[in-house]
Backbone bond lengths (Angstrom), bond angles and torsions (degrees), N, CA, C in turn:
res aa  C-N    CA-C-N  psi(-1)  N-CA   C-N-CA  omega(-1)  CA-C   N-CA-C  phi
1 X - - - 1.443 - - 1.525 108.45 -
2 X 1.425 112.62 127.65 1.531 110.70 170.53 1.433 112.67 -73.92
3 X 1.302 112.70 156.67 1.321 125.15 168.96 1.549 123.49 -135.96
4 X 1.714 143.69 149.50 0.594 131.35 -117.81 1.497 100.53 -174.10
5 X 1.308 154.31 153.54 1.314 136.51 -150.43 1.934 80.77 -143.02
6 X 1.367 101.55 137.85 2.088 82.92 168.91 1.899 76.75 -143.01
7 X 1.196 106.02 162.44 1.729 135.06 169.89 1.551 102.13 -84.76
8 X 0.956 87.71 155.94 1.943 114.45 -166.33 2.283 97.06 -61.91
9 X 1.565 86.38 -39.12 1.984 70.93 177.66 1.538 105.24 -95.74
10 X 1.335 124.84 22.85 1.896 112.56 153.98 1.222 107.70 -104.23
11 X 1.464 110.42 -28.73 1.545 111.55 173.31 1.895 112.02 -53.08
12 X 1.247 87.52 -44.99 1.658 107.60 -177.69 1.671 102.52 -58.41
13 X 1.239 102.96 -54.86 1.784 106.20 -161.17 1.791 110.05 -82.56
14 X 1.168 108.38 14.18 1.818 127.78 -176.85 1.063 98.25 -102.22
15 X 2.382 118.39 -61.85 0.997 102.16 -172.23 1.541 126.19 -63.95
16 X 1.351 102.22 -11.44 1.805 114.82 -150.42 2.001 86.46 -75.74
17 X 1.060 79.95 -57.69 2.176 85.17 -166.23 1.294 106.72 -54.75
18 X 1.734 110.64 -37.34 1.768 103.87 171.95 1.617 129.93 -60.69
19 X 1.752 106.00 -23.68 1.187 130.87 168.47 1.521 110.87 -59.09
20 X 1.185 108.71 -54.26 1.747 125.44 -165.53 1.572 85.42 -63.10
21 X 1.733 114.21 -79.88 1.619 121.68 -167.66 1.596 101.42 -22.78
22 X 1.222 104.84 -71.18 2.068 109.00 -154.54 1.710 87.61 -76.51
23 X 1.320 144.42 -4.74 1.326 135.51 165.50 1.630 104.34 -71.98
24 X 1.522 116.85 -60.79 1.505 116.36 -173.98 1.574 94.88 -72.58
25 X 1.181 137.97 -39.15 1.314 141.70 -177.88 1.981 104.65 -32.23
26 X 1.333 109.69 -66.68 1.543 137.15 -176.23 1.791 100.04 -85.61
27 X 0.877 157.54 4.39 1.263 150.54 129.46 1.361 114.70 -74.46
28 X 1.734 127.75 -46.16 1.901 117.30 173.17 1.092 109.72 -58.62
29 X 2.039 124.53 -40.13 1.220 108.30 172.47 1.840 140.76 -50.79
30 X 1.233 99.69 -26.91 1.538 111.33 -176.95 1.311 100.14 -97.76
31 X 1.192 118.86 -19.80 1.686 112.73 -176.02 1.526 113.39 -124.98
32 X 0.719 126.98 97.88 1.548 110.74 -147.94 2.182 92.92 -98.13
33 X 1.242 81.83 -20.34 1.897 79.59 175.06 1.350 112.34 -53.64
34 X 1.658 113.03 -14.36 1.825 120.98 -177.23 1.833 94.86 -62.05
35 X 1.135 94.26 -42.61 1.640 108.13 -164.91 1.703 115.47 -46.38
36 X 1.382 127.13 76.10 1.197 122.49 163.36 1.468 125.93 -57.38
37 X 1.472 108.03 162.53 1.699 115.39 -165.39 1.314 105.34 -59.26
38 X 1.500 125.21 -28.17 1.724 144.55 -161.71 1.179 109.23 -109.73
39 X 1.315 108.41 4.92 1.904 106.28 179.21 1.620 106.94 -63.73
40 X 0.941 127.06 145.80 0.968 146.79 -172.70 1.800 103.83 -81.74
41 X 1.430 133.54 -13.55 1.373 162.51 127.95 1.067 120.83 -35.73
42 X 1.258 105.13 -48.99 1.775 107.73 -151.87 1.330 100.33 -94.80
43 X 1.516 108.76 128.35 1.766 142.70 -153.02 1.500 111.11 57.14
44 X 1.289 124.57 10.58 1.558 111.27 164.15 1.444 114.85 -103.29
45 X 1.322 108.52 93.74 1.629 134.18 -169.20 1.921 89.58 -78.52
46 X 1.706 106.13 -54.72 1.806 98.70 -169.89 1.447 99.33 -60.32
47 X 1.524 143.82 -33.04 1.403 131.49 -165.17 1.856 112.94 -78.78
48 X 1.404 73.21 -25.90 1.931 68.51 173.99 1.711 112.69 -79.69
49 X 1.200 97.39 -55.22 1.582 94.09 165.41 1.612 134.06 -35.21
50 X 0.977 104.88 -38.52 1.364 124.76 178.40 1.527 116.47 -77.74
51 X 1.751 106.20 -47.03 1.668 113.41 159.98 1.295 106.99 -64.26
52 X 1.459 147.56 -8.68 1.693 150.78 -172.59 1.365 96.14 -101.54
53 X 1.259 123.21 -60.69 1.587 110.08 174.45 1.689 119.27 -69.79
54 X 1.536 121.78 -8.48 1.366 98.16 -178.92 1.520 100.86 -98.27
55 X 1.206 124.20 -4.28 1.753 135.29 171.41 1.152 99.95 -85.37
56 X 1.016 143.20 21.28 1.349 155.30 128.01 1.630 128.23 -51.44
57 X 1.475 74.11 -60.90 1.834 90.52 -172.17 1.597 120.54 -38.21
58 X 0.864 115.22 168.32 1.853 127.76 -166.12 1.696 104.47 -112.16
59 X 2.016 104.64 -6.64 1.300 120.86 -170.64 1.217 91.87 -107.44
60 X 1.257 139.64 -45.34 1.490 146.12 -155.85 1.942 93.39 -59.67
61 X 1.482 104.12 114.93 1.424 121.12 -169.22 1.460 109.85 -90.98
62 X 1.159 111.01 10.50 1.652 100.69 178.49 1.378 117.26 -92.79
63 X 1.041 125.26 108.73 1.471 112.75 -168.84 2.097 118.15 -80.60
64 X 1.088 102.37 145.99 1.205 119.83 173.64 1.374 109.82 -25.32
65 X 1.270 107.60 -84.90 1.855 126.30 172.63 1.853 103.24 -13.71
66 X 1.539 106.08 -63.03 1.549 109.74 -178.72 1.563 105.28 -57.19
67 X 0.900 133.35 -32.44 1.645 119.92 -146.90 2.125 85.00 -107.34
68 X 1.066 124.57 -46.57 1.397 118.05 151.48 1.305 130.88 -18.79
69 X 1.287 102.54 -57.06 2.084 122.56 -175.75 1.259 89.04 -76.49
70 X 1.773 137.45 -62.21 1.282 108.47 -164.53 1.840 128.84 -85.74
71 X 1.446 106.82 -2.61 1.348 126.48 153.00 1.490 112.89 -60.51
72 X 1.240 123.40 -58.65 1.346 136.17 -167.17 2.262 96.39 -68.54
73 X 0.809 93.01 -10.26 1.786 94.01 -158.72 1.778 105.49 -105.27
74 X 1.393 105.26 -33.41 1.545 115.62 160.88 1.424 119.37 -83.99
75 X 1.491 128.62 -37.70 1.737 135.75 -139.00 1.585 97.28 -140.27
76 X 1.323 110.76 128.23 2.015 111.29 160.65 1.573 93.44 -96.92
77 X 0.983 122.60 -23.99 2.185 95.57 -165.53 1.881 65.94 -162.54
78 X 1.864 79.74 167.66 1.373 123.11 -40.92 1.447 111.95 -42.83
79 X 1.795 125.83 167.53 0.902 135.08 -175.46 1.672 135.36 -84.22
80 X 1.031 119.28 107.35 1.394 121.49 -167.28 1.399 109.81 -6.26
81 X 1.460 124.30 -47.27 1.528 121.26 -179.14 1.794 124.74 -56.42
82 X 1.474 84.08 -39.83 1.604 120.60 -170.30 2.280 89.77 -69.54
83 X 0.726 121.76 -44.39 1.577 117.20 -167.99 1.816 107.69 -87.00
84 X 1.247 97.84 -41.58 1.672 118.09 171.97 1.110 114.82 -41.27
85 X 1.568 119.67 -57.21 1.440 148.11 178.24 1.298 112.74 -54.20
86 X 1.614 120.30 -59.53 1.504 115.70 171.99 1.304 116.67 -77.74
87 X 1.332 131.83 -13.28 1.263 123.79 -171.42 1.429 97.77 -78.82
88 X 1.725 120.45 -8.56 1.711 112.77 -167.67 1.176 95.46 -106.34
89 X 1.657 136.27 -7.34 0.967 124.49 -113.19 1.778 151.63 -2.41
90 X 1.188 117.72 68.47 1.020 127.50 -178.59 1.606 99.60 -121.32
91 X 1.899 105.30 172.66 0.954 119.68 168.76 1.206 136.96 -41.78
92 X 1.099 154.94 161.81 1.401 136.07 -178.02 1.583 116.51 -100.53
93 X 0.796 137.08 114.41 1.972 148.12 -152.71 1.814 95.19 -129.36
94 X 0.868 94.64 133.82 1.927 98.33 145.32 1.184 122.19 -35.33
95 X 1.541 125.11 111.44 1.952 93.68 175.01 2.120 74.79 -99.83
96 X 1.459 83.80 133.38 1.582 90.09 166.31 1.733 95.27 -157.11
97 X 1.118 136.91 -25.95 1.338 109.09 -174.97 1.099 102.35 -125.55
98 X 1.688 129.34 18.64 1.458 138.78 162.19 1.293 126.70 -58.01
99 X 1.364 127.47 117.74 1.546 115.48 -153.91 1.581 69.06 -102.50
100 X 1.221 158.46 -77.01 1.371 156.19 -145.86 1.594 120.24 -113.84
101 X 1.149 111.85 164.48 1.895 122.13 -158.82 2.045 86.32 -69.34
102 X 1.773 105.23 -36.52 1.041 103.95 -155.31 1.642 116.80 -57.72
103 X 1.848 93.46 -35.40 1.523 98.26 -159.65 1.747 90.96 -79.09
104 X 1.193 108.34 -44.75 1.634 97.61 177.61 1.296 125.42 -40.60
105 X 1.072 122.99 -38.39 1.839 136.76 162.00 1.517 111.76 -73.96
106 X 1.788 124.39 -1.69 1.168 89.48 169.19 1.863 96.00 -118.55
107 X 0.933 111.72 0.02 1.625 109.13 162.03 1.380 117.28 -83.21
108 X 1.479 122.85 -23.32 1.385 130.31 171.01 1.916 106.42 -59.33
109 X 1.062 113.21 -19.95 1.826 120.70 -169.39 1.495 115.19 -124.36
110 X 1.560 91.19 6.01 1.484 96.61 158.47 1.194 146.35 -90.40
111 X 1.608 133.63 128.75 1.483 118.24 -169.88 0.849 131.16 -16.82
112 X 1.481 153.18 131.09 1.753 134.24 173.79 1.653 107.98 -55.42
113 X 0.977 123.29 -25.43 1.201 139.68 -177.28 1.821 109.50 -62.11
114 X 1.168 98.33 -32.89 1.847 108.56 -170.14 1.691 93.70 -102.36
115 X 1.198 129.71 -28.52 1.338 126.32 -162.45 1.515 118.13 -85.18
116 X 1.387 101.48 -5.14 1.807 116.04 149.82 1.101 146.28 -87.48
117 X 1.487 132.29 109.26 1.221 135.53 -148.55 1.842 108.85 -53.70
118 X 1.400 105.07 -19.29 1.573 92.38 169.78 1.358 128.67 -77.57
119 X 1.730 116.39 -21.02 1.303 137.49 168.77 2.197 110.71 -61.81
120 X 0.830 122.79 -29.70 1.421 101.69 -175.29 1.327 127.21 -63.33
121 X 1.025 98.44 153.84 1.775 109.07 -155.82 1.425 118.04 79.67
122 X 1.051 118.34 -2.72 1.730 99.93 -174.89 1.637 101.05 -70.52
123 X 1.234 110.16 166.22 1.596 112.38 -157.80 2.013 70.62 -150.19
124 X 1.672 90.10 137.14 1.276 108.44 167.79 1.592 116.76 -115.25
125 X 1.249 105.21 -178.07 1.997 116.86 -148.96 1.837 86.08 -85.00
126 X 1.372 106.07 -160.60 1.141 115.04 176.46 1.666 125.87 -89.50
127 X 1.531 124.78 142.31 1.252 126.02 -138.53 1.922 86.09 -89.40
128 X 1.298 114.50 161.36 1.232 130.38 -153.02 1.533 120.57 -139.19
129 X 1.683 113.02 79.45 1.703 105.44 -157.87 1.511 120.47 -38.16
130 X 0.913 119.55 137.12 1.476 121.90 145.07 1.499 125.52 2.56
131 X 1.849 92.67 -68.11 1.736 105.58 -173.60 1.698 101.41 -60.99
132 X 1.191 112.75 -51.27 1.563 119.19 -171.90 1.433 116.23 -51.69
133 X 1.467 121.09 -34.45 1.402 142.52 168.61 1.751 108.61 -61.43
134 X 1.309 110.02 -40.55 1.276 98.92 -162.08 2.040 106.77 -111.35
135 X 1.226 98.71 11.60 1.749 126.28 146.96 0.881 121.51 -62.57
136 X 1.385 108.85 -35.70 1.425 119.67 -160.59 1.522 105.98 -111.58
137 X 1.496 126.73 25.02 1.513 124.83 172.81 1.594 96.94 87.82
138 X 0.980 148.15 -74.63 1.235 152.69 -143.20 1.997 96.06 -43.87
139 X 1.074 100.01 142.52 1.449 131.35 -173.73 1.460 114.17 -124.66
140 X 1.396 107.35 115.04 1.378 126.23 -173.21 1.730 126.26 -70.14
141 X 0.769 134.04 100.29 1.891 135.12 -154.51 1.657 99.60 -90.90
142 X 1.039 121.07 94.63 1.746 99.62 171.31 1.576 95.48 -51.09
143 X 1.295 100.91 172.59 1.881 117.54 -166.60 1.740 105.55 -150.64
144 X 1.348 143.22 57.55 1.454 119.48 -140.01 1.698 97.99 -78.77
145 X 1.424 113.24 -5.74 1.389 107.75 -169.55 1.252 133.76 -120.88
146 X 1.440 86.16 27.20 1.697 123.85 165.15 1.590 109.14 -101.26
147 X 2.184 115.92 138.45 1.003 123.20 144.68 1.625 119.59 -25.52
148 X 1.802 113.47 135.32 1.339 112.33 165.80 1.606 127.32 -25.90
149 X 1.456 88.59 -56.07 1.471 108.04 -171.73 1.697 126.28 -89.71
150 X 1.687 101.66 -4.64 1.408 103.71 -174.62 1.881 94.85 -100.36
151 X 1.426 85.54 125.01 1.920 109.72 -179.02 1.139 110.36 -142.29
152 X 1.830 106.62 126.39 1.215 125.96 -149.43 1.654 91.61 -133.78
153 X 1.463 113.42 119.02 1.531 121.27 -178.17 1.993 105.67 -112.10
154 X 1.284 98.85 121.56 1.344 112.92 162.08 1.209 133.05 -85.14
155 X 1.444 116.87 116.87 1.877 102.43 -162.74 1.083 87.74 -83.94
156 X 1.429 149.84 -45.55 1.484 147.29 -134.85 1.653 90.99 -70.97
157 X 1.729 116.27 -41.44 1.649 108.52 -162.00 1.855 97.10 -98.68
158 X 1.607 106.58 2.49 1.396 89.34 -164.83 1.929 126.77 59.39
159 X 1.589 105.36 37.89 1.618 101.45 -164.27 1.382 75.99 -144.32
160 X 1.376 91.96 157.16 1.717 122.06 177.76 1.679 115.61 -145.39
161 X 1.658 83.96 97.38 1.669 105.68 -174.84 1.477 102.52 -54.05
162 X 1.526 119.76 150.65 1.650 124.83 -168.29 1.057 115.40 175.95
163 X 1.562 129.11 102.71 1.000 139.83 179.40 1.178 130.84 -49.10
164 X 1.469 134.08 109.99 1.217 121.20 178.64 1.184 145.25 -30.13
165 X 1.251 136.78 135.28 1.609 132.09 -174.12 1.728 96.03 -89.01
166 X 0.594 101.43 164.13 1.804 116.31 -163.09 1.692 103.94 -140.19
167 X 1.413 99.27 103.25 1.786 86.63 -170.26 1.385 104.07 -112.94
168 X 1.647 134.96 127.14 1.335 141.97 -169.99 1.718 88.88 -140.28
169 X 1.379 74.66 -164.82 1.638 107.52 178.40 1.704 116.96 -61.52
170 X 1.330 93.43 -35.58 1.256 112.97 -179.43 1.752 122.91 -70.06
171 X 1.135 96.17 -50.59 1.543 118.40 -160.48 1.917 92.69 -32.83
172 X 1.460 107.20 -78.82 1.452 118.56 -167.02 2.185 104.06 -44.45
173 X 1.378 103.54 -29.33 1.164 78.50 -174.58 1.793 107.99 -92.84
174 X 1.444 124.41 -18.21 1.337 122.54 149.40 1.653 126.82 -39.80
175 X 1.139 110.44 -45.23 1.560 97.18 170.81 1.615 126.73 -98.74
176 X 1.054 117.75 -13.50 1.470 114.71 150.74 1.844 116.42 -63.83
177 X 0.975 136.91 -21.01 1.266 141.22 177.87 1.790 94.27 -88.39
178 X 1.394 127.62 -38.58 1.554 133.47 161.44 1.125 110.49 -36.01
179 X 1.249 117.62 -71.60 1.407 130.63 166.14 1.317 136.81 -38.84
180 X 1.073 96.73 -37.67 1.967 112.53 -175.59 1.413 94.46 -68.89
181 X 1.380 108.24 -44.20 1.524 114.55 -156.53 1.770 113.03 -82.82
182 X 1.569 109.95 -31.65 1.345 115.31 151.66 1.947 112.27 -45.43
């Protein structure tokens, strides 16, 4: 691995432009009228993808807090949380005590049940296949506007609402970065 010595204002002027990039990055996405003919964006669908999975990472060192302050310091609305949210597509949450894109995406897919500070630690029973569930009468509800992980069973209909898993390119490298971060 190379290494490399930089002063406190290149360190500064790296983080600042990386701030700006994934700032205009997550504003063309929701607005795409941002998107000029010469953008340096516009028709590169694999580079964004690739900037979406490495803002992922559990390595990606830019912290939240920074890219907040310089959103918050250019833009009043929409709100850093509010653009963050669709650019991951997930729900829309506060990012306020998210040090990384990662942990924000993994509390965004967490039970509602776990995503309350009175809920941590609860530890659940033993996990229960599918096939065995659906032996047993129970009827599967797609849910698209439910968390991954938040599943809600009705005895009265015998159905167990559940958000679809969504399998791409992405998926495998989203939950190994889940993991890391567990």
């Amino acid at each position: 691995m190379q290494s490399f010595e930089l002063c406190s204002e290149e360190l500064t002027e790296i983080v600042l432009v990386d701030s700006v990039f994934i700032i205009e990055l997550f504003r063309r996405w929701i607005d795409q009228t941002l998107i000029e003919e010469n953008d340096p964006l516009n028709g590169r669908q694999q580079l964004i993808d690739e900037v979406y999975r490495d803002l992922q990472l559990y390595e990606n060192p830019l912290p939240i807090f920074i890219l907040k302050t310089v959103y918050n310091f250019a833009f009043d609305a929409p709100s850093f949380s509010s653009i963050t949210c669709k650019f991951f597509n997930v729900r829309a949450v506060e990012v306020r005590d998210f040090k990384r894109f990662v942990d924000l995406l993994r509390t965004c897919h967490l039970p509602s049940l776990l995503r309350s500070s009175s809920n941590k630690g609860t530890v659940f029973g033993t996990t229960i296949t599918e096939t065995y569930l659906h032996n047993a009468g129970v009827k599967f509800v797609p849910c698209p506007e439910k968390s991954l992980l938040d599943i809600e069973f009705d005895p009265d209909r015998q159905s167990l609402k559940i958000a679809p898993l969504k399998l791409d390119d992405s998926t495998e490298h989203f939950f190994w970065n889940l993991l890391v971060f567990e």
